[in-house]
C-alpha positions in Angstrom: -5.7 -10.6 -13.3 -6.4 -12.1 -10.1 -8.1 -10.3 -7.8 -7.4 -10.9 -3.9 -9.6 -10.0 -0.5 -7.9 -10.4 3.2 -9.8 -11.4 5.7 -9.5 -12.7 9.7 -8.1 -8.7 11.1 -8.7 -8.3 14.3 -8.1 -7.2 17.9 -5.9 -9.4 20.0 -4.0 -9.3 23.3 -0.4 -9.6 23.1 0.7 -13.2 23.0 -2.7 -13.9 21.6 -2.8 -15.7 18.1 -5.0 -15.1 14.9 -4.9 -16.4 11.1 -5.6 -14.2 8.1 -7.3 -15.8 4.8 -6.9 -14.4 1.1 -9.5 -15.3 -1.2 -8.3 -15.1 -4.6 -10.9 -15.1 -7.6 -10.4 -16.9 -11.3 -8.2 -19.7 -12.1 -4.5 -19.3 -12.1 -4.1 -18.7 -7.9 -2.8 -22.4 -8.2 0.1 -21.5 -10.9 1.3 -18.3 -8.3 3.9 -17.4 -6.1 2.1 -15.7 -3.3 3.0 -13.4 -0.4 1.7 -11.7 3.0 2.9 -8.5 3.4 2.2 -5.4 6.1 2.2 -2.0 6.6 2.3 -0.6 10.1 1.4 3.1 10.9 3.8 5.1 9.3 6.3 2.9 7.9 7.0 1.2 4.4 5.0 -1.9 3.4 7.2 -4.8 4.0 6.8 -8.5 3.3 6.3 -11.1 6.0 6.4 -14.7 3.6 6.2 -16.1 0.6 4.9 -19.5 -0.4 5.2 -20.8 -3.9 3.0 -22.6 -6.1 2.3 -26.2 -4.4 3.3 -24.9 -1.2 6.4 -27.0 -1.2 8.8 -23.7 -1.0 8.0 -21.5 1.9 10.2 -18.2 3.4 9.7 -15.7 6.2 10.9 -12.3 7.2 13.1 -12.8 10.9 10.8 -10.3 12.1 8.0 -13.4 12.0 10.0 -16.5 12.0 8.8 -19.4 14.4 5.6 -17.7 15.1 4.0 -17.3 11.6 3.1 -19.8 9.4 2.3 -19.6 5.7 -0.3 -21.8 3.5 -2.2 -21.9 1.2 -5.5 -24.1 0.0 -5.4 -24.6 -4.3 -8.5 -25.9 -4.0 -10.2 -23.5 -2.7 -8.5 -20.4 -4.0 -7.6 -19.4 -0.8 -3.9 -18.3 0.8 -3.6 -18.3 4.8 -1.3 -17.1 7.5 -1.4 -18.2 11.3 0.0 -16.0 13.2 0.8 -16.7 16.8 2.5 -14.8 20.2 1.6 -11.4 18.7 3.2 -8.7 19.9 2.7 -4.8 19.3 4.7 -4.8 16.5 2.7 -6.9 14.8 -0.2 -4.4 14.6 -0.4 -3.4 10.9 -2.4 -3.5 8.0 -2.2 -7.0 6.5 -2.0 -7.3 2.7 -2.0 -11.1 0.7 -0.2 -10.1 -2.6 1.8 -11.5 -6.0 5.1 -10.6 -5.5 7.4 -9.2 -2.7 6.6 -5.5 -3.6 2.8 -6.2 -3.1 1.4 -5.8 -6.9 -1.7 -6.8 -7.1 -2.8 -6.6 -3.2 -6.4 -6.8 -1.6 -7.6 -4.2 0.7 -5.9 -5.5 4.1 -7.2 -6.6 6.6 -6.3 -4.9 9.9 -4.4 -6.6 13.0 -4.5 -4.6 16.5 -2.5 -6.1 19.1 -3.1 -4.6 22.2 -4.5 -5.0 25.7 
């Protein structure tokens, strides 16, 4: 199983932009579908995009359309997100995952958008 750890969290002021990385361990991140997903305080964990294997195939939530953007290095095992003209709502907890419903998510990493 691969095992994923998010990285990049911060605190930004609103408009501010920020990218996330997922470092994924072992060998089959390049045959994977992956995902970001987030979890603000006190509400469901939702996904944000989705990027398939040769990050030819790429979707977002509307919530994040136009001011995300998902990638993702094979080579280096590593997934991204750039996330740009944050706003309040983006503060959450920020998950990389494989699959929609977050199976087999990292620890987060956590976004504060605030001034």
């Amino acid at each position: 199983q691969v095992q994923l750890v998010e990285s990049g969290g911060g605190l930004v002021r609103p408009g501010g932009s920020l990218t996330l990385s997922c470092l994924a361990s072992g060998d089959t991140f390049k045959n994977l579908w992956m995902y970001w997903l987030r979890q603000a305080p006190g509400k469901r964990l939702d996904w944000i995009a989705g990027i398939n294997e040769n990050g030819g195939d790429i979707y977002y939530h509307d919530a994040v359309k136009g001011r995300f953007t998902i990638s993702r290095d094979n080579a280096k095992n590593t997934l991204y997100v750039q996330m740009s003209d944050l706003n309040p709502e983006d503060t959450a907890l920020y998950y990389c995952a494989q699959d929609e419903d977050g199976w087999g998510r990292g620890p987060g990493t956590q976004v504060t958008v605030s001034s």
